[in-house]
C-alpha positions as CSV (number, residue, x, y, z in Angstrom):
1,X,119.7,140.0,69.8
2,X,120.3,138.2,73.1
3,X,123.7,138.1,74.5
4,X,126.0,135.2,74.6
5,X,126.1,135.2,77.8
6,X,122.8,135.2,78.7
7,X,122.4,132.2,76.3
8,X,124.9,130.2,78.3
9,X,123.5,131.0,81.7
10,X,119.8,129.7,80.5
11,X,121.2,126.8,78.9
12,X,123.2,126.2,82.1
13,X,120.2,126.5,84.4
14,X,118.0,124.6,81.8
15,X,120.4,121.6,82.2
16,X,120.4,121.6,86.2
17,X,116.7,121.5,86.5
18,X,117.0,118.4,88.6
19,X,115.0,114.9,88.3
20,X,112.3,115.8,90.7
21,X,111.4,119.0,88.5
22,X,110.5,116.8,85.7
23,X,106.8,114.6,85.1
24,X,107.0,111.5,87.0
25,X,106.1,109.3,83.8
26,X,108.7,110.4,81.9
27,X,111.4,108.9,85.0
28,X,113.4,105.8,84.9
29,X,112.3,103.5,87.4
30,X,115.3,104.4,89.4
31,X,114.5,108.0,88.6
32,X,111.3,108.0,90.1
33,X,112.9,106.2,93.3
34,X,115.3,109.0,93.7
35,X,113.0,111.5,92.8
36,X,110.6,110.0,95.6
37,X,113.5,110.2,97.8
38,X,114.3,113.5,97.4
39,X,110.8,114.5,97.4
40,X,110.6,113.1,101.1
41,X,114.1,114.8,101.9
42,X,112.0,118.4,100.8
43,X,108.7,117.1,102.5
44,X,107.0,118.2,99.3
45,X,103.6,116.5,99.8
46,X,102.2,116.8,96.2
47,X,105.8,115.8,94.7
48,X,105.6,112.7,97.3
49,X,102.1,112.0,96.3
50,X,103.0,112.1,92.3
51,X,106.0,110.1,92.7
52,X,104.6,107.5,94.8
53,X,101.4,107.2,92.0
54,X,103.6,106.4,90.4
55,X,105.6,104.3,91.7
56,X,102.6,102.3,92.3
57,X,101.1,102.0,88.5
58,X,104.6,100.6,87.8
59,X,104.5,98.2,90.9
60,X,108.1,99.3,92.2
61,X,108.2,99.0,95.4
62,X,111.4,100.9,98.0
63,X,112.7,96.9,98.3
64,X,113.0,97.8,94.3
65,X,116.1,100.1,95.5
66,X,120.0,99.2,95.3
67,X,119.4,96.1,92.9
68,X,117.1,93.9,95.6
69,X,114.7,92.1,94.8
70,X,111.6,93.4,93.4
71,X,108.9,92.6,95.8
72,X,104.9,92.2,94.5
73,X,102.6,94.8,95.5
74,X,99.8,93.2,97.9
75,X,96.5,92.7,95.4
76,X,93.1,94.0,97.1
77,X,90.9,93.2,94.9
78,X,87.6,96.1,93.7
79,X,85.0,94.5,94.4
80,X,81.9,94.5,96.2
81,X,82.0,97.0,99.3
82,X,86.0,97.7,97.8
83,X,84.5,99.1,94.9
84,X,84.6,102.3,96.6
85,X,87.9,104.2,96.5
86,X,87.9,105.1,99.7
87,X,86.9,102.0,101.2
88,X,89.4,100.3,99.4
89,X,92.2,102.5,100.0
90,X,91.8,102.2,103.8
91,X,91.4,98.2,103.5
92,X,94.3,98.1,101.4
93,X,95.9,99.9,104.2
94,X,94.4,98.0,106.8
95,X,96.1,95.0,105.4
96,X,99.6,96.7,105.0
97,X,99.7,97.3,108.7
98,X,98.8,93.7,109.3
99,X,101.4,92.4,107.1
100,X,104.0,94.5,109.2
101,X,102.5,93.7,112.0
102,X,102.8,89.7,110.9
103,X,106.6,90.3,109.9
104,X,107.5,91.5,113.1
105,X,106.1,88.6,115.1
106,X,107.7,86.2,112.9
107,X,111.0,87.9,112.5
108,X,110.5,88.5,109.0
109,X,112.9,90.7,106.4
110,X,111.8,89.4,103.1
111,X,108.7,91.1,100.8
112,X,105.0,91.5,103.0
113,X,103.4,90.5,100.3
114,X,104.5,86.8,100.8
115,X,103.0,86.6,104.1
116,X,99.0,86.7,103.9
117,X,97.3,87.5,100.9
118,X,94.3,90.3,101.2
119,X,91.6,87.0,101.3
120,X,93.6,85.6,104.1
121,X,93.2,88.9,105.3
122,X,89.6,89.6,105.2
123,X,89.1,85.7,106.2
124,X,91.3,86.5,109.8
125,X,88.8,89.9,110.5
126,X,86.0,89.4,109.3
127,X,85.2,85.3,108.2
128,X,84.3,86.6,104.9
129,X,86.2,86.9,101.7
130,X,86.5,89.9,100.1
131,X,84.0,89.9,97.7
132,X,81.3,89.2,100.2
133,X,82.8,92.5,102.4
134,X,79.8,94.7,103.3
135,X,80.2,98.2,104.6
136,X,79.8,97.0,108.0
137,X,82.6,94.5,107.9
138,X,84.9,97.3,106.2
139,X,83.7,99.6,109.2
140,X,84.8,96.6,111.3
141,X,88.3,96.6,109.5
142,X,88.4,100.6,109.6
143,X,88.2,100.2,113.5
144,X,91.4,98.0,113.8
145,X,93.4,99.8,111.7
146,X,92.8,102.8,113.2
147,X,93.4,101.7,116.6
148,X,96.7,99.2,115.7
149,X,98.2,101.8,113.1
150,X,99.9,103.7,115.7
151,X,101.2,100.7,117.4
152,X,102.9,99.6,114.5
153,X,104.0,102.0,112.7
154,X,107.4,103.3,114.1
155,X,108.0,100.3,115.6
156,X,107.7,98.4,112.3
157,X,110.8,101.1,111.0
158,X,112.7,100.3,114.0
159,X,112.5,96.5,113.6
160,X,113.6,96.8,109.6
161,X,116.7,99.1,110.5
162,X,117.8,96.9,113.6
163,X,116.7,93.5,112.4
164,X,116.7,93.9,108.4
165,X,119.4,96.1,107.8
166,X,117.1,98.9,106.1
């Protein structure tokens, strides 16, 4: 027979497993937030991952925080050339750096998404709208990003905590 104490100490730890121990889909939305912060807080890389999945297939967003509004995810669309997950992730980040990149310039706080859709985009890089991308035109779009993304970046964080109150 196992001893009442030891009962009570299993129960007790069982009962403090904390939120970022448990599976991201069975979180609140707020729970997967703070989960995702805490996550970054540990810089546990798979956790961050997971939670940020997440995060994703339920389109919350970090504006999604402390009752503000809920901002849309930016929609790149798969097709064509995008069909290709890795092609489209990189566009899809290509555009995210131009959006900041767009908010800074124009002294912008509100949600990225508002300020140039993905065909607006593609239109500005390339002339072509996304479902007539090829892989040359992504490679195009790949070279920007990579050599803008560092210029953005941390300057992009500055400009929300000074200017945005983040």
């Amino acid at each position: 027979m196992i001893p009442m104490k030891m009962l009570a100490m299993v129960a007790m730890t069982l009962m403090a497993v904390p939120a970022s121990a448990q599976e991201a889909s069975n979180l609140s939305d707020t729970g997967v937030l703070n989960a995702l912060q805490e996550a970054l807080d540990a810089s546990d890389e798979a956790r961050v991952l997971e939670l940020m999945q997440e995060a994703e297939r339920r389109g919350l967003t970090i504006e999604a925080r402390n009752g503000a509004p809920r901002c849309e995810q930016p929609v790149v669309p798969k097709v064509g050339a995008l069909e290709h997950p890795f092609r489209w992730g990189m566009a899809k980040q290509a555009h995210g750096i131009r959006l900041r990149q767009l908010a800074m310039e124009q002294g912008y706080c509100g949600c990225l998404s508002e300020l140039m859709d993905f065909a607006e985009f593609t239109q500005e890089r390339t002339g072509k709208t996304p479902e007539a991308l090829t892989e040359d035109d992504l490679a195009t779009i790949r070279e920007w990003y990579h050599g803008i993304r560092g210029e953005i970046r941390e300057p992009y964080i500055a400009y929300r905590n000074r200017q945005c109150g983040d």
